[in-house]
C-alpha positions in Angstrom: -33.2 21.4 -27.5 -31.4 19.5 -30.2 -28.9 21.8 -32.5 -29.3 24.8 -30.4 -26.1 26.4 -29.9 -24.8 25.5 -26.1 -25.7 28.4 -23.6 -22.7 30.6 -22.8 -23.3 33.6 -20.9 -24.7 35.6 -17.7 -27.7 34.9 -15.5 -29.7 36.9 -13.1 -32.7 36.1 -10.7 -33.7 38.2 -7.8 -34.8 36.9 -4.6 -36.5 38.8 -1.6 -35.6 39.1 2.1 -37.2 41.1 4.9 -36.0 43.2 7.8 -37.5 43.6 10.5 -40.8 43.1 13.0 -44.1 44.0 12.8 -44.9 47.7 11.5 -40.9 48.1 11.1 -41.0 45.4 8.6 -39.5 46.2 5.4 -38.7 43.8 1.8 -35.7 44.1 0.3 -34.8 42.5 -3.2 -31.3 41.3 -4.3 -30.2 40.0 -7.2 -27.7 37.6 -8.0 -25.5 37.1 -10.8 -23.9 33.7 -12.1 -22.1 32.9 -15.4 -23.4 29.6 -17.0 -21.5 27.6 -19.5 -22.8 24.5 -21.2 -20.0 22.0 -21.3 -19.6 19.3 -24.6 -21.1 16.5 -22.4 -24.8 18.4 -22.1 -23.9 19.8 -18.2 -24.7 22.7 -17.2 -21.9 24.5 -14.8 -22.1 27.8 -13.2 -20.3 30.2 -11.2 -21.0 33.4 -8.8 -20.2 36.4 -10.7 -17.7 38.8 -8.5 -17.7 42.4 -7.5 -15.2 42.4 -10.2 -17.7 41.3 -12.9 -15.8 38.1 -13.0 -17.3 34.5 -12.9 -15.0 33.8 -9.5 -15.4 30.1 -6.9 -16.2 27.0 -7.4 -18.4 25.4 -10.7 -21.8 23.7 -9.6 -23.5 21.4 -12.0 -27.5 22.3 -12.5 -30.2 21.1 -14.1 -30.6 23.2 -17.1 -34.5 23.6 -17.3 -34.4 24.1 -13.3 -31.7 26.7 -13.6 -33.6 28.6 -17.3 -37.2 28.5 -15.5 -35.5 30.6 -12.5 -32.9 32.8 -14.2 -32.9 35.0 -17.0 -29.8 36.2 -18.9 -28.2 39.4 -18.8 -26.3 39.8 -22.6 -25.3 43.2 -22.0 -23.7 42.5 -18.8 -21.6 39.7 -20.5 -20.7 41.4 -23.4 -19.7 44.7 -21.8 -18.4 43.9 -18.0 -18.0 40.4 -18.0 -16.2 39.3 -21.3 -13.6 42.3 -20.7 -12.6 41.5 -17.8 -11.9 37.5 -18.5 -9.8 38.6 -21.2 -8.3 40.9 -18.4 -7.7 38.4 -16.1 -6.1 35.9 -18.9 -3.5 38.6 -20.0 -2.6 39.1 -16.5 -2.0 35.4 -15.7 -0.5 34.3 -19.2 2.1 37.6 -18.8 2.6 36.4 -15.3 3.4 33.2 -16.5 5.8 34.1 -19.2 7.6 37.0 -17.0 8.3 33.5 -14.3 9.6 31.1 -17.2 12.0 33.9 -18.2 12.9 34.5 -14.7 11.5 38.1 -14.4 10.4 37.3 -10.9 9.3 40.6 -9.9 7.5 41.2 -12.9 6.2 37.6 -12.8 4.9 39.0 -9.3 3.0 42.1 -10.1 1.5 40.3 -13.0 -0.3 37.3 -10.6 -0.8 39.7 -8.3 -3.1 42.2 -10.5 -4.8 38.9 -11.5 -5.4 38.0 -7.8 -7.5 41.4 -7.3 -9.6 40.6 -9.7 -10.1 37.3 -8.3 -8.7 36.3 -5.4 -9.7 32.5 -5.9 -8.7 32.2 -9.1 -6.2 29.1 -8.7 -3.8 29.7 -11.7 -2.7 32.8 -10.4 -2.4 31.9 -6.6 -0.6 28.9 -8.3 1.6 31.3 -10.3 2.1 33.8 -7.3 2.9 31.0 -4.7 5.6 29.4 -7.2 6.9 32.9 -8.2 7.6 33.2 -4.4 9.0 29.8 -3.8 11.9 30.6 -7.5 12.8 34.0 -5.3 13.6 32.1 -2.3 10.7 34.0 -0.2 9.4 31.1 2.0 7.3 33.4 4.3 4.9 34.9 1.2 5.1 31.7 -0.2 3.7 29.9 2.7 0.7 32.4 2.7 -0.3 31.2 -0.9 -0.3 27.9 0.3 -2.5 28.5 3.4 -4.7 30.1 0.4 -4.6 26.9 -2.1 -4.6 24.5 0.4 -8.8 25.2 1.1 -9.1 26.2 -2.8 -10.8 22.7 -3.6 -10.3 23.9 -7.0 -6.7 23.6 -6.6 -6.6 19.5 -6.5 -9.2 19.5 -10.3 -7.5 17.8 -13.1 -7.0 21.1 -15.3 -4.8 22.3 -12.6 -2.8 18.7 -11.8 0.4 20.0 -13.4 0.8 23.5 -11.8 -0.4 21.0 -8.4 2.5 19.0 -8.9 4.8 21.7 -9.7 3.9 23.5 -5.9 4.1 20.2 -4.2 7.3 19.5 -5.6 8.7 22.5 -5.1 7.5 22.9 -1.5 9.4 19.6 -0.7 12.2 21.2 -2.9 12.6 24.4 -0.2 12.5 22.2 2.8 8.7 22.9 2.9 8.1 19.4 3.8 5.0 19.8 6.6 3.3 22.2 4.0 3.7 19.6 0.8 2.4 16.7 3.5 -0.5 18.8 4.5 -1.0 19.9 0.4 -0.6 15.9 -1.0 -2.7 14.7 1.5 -5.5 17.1 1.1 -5.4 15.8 -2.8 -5.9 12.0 -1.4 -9.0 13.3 -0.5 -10.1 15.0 -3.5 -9.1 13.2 -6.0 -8.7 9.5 -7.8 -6.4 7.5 -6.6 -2.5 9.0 -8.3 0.6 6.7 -9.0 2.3 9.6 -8.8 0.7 11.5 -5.8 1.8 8.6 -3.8 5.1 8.6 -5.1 5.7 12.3 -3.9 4.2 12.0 -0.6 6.6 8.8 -0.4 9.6 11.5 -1.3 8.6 14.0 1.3 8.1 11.0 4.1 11.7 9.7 2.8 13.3 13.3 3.4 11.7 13.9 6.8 13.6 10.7 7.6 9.8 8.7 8.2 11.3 5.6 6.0 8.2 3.3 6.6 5.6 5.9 5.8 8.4 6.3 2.7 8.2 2.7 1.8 4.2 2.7 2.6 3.7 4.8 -0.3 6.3 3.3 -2.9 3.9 0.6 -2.2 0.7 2.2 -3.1 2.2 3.9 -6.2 3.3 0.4 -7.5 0.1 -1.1 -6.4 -1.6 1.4 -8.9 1.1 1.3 -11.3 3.6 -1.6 -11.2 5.6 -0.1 -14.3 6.1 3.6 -12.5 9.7 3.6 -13.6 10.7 6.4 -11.0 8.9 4.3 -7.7 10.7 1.3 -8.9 14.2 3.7 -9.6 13.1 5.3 -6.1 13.3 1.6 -4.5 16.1 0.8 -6.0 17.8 3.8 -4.3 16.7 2.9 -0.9 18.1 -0.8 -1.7 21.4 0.5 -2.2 21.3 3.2 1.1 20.4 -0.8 3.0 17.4 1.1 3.5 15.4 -2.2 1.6 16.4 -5.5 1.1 16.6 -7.0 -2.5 13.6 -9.4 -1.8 11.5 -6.3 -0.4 12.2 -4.8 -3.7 10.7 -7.9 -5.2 7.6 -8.4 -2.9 6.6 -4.7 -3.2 6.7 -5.3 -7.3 5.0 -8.6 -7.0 1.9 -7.5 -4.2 -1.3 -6.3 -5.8 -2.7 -3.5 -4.3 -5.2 -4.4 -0.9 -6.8 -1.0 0.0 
């Protein structure tokens, strides 16, 4: 398999089922679709292909031979269905994105959501849709995106961490605060330990007036980085509220992390 070109495209097998008991019996045969895409470290991921034509969920790792030996490919559906509608999709959620940046929030709107029919999982544009909501002030709709996102595991992946911290923060930022407890928290789960994931949930505890859940976290963020310039301005803050006292301050720098 050395220099072949890295497989691109989508996949097909059929499987059969049966309905039914005794003469009634009948077989039926579906077939599935998935899109495949070889990534630059050799793994093989792939995706269920929607009713849109569009590879849509989330991206399993297979063995390559395993998943070659069962599937075959299906070029024309890729080049004629599949390809159009990614680049579809992508026009919808890069206009989306501009039409927010430049403040055309309705138009910002339509765009994510014509992106969203096409695939209602697709994280950027729930991402783009939910913040959209949360510029216009629109705290119902924009807690519906969140119920959305928040069981998107796809959400918390490293590709999406800015637009993650940007929904987070601008839950908290709309007095959101349950939502972007319930959102950070999820993340703990899902991903590495975060310097600044801890630092935000320590923001949210520190505005719902929780100060030792607050301090907690300024703790954990400094554990993993002891340099985090906003954690240690953060502290610094609460030292000058009385909320910490000046030897706190130093303790918290000086403790190595113990979880």
């Amino acid at each position: 398999m050395k220099g072949r070109e890295r497989i691109q495209g989508v996949f097909s097998a059929k499987t059969l089922s049966y309905i039914g008991t005794g003469t009634t019996k009948r077989r039926t045969e579906n077939t599935t679709y998935w899109y495949a895409e070889e990534l630059e470290n050799g793994v093989l991921e792939v995706q269920a292909i929607n009713e849109q034509y569009l590879p849509s969920g989330p991206r399993v790792a297979v063995e390559i031979e395993a998943f070659l030996n069962k599937y075959r490919p299906e070029p024309e559906m890729f080049s004629e269905k599949v390809i159009p509608g990614m680049h579809k999709l992508e026009q919808s959620i890069i206009l989306g994105e501009r039409h927010r940046r430049n403040r055309e929030l309705y138009s910002a709107e339509h765009e994510f959501e014509k992106a969203i029919s096409l695939d209602e999982v697709n994280v950027r544009a729930n991402f783009g849709l939910g913040l959209t909501y949360l510029d216009r002030g629109d705290i119902s709709m924009a807690d519906d995106i969140f119920r959305r996102l928040v069981c998107i595991e796809a959400s918390y992946e490293q590709q999406h961490k800015h637009l993650f911290n940007e929904f987070g923060i601008s839950l908290r930022k709309h007095g959101m605060h349950e939502q972007a407890l319930e959102y950070y928290h999820k993340a703990e789960k899902l991903v590495e330990e975060d310097e600044n994931l801890c630092l935000n949930i320590a923001r949210v505890h520190y505005e719902m007036g929780r100060l030792d859940d607050c301090i907690a976290y300024l703790k954990k963020a400094l554990c993993l980085n002891e340099k985090l310039e906003e954690a240690c301005i953060f502290l610094d803050f609460l030292h000058g509220k009385g909320f910490v006292e000046a030897c706190t301050i130093e303790n918290l720098l000086s403790q190595k992390c113990t979880t």
